[in-house]
Residue frames as qw, qx, qy, qz and C-alpha x, y, z in Angstrom:
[[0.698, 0.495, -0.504, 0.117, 20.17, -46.81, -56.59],
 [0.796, -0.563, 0.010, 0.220, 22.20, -49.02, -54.13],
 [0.148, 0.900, -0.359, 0.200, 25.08, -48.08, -52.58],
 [0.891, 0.031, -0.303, 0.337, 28.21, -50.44, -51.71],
 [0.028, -0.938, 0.253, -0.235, 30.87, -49.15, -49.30],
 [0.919, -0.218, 0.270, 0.185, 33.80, -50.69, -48.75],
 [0.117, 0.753, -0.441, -0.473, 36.96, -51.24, -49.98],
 [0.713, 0.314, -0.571, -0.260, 38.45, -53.15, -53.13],
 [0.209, 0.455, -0.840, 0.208, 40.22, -55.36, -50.96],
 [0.379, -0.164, 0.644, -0.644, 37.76, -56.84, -49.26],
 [0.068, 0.041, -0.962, -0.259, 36.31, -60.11, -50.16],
 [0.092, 0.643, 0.754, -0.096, 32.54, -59.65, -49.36],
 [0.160, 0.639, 0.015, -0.752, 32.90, -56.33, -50.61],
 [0.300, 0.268, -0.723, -0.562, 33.65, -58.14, -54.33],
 [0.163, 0.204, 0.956, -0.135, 31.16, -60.45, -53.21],
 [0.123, 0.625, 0.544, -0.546, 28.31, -57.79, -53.06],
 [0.152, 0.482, -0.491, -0.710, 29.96, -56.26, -56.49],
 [0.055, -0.098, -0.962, -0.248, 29.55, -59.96, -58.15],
 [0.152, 0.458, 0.869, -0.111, 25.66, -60.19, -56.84],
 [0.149, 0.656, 0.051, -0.738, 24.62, -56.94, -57.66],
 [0.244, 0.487, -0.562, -0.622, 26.06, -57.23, -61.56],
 [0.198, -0.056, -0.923, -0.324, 24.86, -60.57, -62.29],
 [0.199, 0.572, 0.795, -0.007, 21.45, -59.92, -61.44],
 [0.323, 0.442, 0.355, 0.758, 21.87, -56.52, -63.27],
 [0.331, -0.924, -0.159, 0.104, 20.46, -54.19, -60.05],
 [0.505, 0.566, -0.161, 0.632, 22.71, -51.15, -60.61],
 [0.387, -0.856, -0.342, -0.020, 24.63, -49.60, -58.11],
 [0.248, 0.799, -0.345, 0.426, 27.49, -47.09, -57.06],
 [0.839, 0.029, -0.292, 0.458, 30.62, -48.42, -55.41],
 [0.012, 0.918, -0.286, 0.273, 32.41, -45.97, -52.57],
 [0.773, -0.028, -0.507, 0.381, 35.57, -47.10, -51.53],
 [0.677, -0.656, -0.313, 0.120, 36.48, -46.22, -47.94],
 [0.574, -0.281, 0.164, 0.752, 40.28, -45.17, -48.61],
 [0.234, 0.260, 0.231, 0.908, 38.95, -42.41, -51.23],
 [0.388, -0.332, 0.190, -0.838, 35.75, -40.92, -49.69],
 [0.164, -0.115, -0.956, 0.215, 34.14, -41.92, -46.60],
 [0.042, -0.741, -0.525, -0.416, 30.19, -41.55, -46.10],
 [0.151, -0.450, 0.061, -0.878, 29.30, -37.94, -45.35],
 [0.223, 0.030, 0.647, -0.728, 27.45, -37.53, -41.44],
 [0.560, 0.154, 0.598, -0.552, 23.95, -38.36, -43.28],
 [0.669, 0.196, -0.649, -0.304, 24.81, -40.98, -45.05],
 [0.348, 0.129, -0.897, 0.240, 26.12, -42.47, -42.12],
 [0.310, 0.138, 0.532, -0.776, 23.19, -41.48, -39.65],
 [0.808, 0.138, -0.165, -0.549, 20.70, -43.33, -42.36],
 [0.519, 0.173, -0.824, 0.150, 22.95, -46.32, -42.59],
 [0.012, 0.086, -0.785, 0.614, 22.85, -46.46, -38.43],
 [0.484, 0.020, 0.238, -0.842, 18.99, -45.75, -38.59],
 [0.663, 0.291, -0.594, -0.350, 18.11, -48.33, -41.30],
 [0.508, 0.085, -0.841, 0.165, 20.03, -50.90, -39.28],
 [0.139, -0.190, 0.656, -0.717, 18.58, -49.95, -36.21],
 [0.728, 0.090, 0.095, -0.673, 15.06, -50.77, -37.29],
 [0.745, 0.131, -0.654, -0.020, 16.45, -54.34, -38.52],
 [0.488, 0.058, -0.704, 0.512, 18.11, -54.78, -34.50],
 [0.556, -0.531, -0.635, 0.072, 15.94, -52.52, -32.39],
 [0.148, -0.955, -0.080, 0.244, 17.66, -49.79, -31.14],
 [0.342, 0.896, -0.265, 0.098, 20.68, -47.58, -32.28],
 [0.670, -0.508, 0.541, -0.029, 23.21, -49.48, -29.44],
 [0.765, 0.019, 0.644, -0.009, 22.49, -52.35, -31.06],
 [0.554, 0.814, -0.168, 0.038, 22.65, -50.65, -35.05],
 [0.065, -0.922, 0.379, -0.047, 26.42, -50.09, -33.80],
 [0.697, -0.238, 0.675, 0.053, 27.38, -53.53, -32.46],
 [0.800, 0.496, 0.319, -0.108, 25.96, -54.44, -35.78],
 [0.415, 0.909, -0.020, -0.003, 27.87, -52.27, -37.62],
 [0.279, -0.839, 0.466, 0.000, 31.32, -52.63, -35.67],
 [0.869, 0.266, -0.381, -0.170, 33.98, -54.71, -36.98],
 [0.903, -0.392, 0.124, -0.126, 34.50, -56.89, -33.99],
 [0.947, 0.139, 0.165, 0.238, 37.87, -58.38, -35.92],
 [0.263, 0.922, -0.161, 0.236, 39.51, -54.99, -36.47],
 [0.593, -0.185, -0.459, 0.635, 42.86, -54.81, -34.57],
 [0.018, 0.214, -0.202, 0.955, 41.57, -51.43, -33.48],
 [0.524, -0.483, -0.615, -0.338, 38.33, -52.90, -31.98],
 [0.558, -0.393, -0.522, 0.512, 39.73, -51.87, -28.65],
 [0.306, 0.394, 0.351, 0.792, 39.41, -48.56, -29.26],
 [0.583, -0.183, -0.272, -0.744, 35.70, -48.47, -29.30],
 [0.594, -0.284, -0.732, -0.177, 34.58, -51.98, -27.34],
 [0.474, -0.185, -0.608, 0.609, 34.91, -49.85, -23.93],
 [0.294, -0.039, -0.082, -0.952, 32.94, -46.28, -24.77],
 [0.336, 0.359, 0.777, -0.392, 29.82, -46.06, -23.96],
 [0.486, 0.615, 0.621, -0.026, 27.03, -46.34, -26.22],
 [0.343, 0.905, 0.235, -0.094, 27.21, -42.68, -27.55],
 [0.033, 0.897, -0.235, -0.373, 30.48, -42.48, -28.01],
 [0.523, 0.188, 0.743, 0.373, 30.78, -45.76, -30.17],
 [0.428, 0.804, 0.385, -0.151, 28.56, -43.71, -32.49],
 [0.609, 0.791, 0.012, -0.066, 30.76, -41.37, -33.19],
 [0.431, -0.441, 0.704, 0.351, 34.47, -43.34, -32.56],
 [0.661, 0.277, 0.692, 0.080, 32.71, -45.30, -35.55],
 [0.476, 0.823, 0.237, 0.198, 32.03, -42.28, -38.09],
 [0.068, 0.854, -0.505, -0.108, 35.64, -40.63, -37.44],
 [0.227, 0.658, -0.569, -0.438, 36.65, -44.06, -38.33],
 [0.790, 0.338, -0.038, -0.510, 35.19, -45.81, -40.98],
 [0.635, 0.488, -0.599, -0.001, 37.76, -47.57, -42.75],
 [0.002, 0.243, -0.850, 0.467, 39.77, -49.08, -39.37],
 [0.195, 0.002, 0.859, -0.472, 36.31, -49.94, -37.84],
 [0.623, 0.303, -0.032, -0.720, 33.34, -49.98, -40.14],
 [0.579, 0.014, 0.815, 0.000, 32.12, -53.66, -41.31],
 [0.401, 0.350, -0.527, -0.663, 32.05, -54.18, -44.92],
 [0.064, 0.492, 0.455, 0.740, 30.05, -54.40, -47.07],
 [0.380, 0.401, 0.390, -0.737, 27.32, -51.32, -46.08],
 [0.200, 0.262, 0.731, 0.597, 25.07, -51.84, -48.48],
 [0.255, 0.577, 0.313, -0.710, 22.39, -48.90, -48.65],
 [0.112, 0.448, 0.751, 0.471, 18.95, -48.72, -50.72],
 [0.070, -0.768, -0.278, -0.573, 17.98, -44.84, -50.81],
 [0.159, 0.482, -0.517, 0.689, 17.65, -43.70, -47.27],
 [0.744, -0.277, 0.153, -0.588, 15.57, -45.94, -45.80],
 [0.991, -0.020, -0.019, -0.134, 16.98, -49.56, -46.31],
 [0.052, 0.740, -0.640, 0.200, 20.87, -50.64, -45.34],
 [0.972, -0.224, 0.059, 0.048, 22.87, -54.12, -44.51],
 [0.241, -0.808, 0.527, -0.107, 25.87, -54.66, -43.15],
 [0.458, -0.064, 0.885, 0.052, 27.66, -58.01, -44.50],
 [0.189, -0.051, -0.823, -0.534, 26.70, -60.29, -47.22],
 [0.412, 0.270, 0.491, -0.718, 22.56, -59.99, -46.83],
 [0.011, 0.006, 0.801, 0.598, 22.06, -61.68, -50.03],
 [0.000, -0.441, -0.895, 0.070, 18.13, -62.03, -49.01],
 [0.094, -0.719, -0.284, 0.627, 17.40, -58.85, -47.87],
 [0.126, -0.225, 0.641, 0.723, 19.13, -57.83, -51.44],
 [0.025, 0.246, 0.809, 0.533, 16.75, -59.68, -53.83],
 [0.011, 0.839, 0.466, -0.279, 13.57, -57.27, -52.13],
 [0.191, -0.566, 0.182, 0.781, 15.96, -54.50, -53.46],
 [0.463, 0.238, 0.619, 0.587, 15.25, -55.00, -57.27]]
């Protein structure tokens, strides 16, 4: 089943809600502000993406939301300790949507393409 993470607010999070339901591909909603993903959820998510970008670095960039006002944070650490500035916090710096298919497939943003392989 896919997973959605994000929160309500977030406009490509209801984006990813909307494509999901109207082509009837069930999946489970976690919002960020009530539980965030557990150490291996988030270590598939990072893997998943890494194989889409190449290495884990580059999973992160992916993953980071660049636009945060707390992007400063994190845009000065090195590599390994983006990793885990990112998974102590999700909500403040985590790009929405994740979308995750089992524990092998994951996108980050609106991937509508990548999606319709998901059915």
């Amino acid at each position: 089943m896919v997973q959605i993470f994000g929160t309500l607010k977030n406009f490509d999070v209801k984006t990813a809600q909307r494509w999901f339901q109207e082509r009837r591909i069930p999946f489970q909603f976690v919002d960020l502000k009530e539980k965030e993903m557990s150490r291996g959820e988030f270590d598939s998510v990072v893997d998943a993406i890494a194989k889409q970008t190449g290495s884990r670095a580059a999973a992160v960039e992916e993953l980071t939301d660049k636009k945060s006002k707390d992007y400063a944070s994190i845009a000065y650490l090195d590599d390994s300790e983006k990793l885990d500035k990112l998974f102590e916090n999700q909500l403040k710096l985590l790009r929405q949507p994740v979308c995750r298919n089992g524990r092998t497939a994951a996108t980050v943003g609106l991937a509508q393409k990548t999606w319709e392989g998901w059915k």
